[in-house]
C-alpha positions in Angstrom: -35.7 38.5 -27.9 -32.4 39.8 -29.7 -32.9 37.7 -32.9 -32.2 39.8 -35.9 -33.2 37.9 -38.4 -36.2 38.7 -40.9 -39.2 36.8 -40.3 -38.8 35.7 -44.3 -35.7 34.2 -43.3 -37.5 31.4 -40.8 -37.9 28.2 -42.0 -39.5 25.0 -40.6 -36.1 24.5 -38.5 -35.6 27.5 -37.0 -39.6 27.3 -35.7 -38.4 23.8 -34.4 -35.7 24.6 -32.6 -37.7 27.6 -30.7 -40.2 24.9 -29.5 -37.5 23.2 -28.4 -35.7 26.5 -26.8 -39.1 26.7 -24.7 -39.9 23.2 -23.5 -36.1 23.1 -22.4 -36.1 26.9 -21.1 -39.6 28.0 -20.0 -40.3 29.5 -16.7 -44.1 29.3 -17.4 -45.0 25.5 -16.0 -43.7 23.3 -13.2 -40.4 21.2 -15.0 -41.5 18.7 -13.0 -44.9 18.2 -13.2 -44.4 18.0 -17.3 -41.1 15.9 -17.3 -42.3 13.2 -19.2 -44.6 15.7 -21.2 -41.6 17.6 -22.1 -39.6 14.4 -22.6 -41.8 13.5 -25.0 -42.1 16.6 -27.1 -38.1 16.7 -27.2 -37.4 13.4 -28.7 -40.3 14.2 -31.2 -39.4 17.7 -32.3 -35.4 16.1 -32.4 -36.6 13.7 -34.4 -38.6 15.9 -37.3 -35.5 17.9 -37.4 -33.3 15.6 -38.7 -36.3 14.1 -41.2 -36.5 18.0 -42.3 -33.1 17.7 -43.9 -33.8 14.8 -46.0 -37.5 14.2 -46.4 -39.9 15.4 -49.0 -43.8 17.2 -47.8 -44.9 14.5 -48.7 -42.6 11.8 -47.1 -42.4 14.0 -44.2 -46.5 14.4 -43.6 -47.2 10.3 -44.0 -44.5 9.4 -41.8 -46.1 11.5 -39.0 -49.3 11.1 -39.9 -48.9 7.5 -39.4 -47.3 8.0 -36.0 -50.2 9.9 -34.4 -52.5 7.2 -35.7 -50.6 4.8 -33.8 -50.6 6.8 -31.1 -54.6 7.9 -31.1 -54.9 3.8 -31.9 -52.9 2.5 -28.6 -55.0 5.3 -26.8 -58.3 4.6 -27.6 -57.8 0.0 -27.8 -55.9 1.8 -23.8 -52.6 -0.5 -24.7 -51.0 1.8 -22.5 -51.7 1.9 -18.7 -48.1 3.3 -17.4 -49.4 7.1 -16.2 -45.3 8.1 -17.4 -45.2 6.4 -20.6 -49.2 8.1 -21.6 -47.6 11.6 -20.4 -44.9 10.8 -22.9 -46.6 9.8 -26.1 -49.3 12.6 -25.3 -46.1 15.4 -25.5 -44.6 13.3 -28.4 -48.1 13.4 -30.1 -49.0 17.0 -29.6 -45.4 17.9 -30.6 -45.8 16.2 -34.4 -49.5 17.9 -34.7 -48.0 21.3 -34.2 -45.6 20.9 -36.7 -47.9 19.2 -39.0 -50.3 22.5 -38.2 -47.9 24.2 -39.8 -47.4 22.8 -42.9 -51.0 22.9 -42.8 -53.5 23.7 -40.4 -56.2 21.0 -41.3 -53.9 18.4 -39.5 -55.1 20.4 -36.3 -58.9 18.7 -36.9 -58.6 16.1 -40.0 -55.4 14.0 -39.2 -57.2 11.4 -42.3 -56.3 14.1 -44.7 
């Protein structure tokens, strides 16, 4: 890594658009075996990037919030059955709880917080 810039000088962003540097980049995992994994994670972490520019904490942290409830919902009532689509939300899920782990780390265990 070449990156000159102070660790100060990282914002919510910047962290973003490294996860998305990796899922698209990484050398680490069969692409193919995680396509609809990593599909999923893109259009998620895409998708809080542009909510970071205009959304408040608190806006922010609802809105996603209420998306992985929907998600863990349609999971557990098993509304979803297509093997591709499950890989998808599971990347989009897990994609929106790291992020939210960084804001705070108690979305990790307690997403009712």
């Amino acid at each position: 890594m070449t990156n000159k810039k102070k660790i100060i000088e990282f914002n919510m962003k910047d962290i973003i658009n490294i996860k998305i540097n990796f899922t698209i980049n990484n050398t680490i995992f069969d692409k193919d075996e995680f396509i609809d994994y990593d599909e999923g994670q893109l259009l998620a972490y895409n998708e809080m990037i542009e909510d970071i520019e205009i959304m408040y904490e608190d806006e922010f942290v609802n809105k996603y919030l209420k998306i992985v409830e929907n998600i863990d919902s349609a999971f557990e009532k098993e509304e979803i059955k297509d093997k591709k689509e499950i890989e998808k939300l599971s990347g989009y899920n897990n994609a929106i709880v790291e992020v939210l782990e960084l804001i705070d780390p108690i979305y990790k265990y307690d997403l009712d917080k």
